[in-house]
N, C-alpha and C positions, 0 to 999 in steps of 0.2 A: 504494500500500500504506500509506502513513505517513496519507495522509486517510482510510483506513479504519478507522485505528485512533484517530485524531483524531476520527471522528464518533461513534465506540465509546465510546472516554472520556467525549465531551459527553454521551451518551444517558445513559451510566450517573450521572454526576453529576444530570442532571435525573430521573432515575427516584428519585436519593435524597428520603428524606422533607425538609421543608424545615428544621427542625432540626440536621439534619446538615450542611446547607450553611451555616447560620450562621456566623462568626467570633464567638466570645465575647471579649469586652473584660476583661480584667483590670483589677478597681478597688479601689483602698484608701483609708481615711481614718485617716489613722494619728492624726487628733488626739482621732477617735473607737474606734480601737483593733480594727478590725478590714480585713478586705479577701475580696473575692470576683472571682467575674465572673459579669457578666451577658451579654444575648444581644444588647445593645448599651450605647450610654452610657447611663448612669442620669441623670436629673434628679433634681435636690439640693434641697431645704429642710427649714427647720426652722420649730418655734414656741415660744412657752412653751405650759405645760400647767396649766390651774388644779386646783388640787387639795388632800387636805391637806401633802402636800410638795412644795417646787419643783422640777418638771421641766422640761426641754426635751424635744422629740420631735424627731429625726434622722430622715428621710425619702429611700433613695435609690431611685429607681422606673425601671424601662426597660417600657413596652410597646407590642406590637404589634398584628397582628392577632390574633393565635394564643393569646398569653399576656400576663399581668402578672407581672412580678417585683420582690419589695419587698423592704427591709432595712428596716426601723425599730429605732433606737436610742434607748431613751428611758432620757436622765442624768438621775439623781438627783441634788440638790444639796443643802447644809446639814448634811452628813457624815450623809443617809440611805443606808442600801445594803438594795437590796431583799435579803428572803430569796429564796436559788436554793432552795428546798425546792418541790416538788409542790404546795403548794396554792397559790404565787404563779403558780408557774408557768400554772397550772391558768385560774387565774382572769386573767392575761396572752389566751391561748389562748380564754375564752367570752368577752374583753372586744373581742377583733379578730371572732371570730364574730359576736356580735350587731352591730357598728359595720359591718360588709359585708353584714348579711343573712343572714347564711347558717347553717348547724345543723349543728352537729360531731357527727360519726358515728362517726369512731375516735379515741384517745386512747393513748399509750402513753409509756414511760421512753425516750430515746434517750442514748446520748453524741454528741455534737455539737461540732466544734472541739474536744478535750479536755475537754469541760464535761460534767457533766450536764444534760441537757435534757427537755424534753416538744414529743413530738411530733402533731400531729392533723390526720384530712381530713375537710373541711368541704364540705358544697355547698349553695346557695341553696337557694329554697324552690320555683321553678320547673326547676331539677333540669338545670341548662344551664351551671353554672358551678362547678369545683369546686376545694379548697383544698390546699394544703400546707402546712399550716404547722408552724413551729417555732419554740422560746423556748428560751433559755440566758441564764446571769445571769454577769458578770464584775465583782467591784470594783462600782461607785456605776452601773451599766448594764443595760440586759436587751436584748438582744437579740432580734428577732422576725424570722425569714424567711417570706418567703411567696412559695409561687407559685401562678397563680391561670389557669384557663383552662378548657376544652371537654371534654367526661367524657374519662374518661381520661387528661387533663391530670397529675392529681395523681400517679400512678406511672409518667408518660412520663419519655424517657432526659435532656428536657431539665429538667423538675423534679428531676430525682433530680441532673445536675450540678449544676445553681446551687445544693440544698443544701449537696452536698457540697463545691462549693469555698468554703465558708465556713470562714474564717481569724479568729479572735482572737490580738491583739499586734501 
């Protein structure tokens, strides 16, 4: 009886979608002021960014087969601080579109971590990849989430986590 319900349990877990089986990792960077989780460990880097103010770009990325998922944090330095208004944000959001290829479709106001933010789904040009993203500005920061994967990608329950465990502080 206990192996029937043993084999019960395994089928049911292997019927689940494979999403659901993941473990998500909790990850923070407190020196960059925010924290999420991803659907594994993220790989870290950074660069400078040329431009007319000095930037760095924060990069934390995990992906799989299935999906990409991205935090970029790009600091402002020389006591610039972006404007958190709609048309930074805006133009954050066509600057990640074009740099992936891809054509934003939808566009709207979110709040995000207590912030206000802008939100938009993007998909490539061969219509096989598509985007989540989102932009929010804290202090000398902006922050950009993105998840990125297979239609329907963009309002699956794992896009819609990793947004929403996005943490500033």
């Amino acid at each position: 009886m206990r192996l029937r319900g043993a084999l019960t349990a395994l089928l049911l877990v292997a019927a689940l979608p494979a999403g659901a089986q993941q473990r998500w990792v909790a990850f923070s960077d407190p020196a960059q002021g925010f924290s999420a989780q991803f659907p594994g460990p993220p790989r870290e880097n950074s660069k400078p960014v040329d431009g007319k103010f000095p930037l760095t770009a924060y990069q934390y990325q995990f992906a799989d087969g299935s999906g990409v998922y991205n935090i970029s944090v790009i600091a402002f330095a020389g006591g610039h601080n972006p404007n958190p208004g709609p048309a930074f944000l805006t133009v954050m959001i066509a600057n990640y579109a074009r740099g992936s290829g891809a054509t934003v479709r939808t566009q709207y106001a979110i709040t995000l971590a207590g912030r206000p933010g802008m939100e938009a789904i993007a998909e490539d040009s061969a219509h096989n990849r598509f985007h989540l993203i989102d932009v929010v500005v804290l202090g000398t920061r902006a922050y950009l989430i993105v998840s990125e994967g297979a239609r329907g990608h963009e309002t699956s329950p794992e896009a819609v986590q990793f947004r929403n465990s996005f943490r500033l502080g």
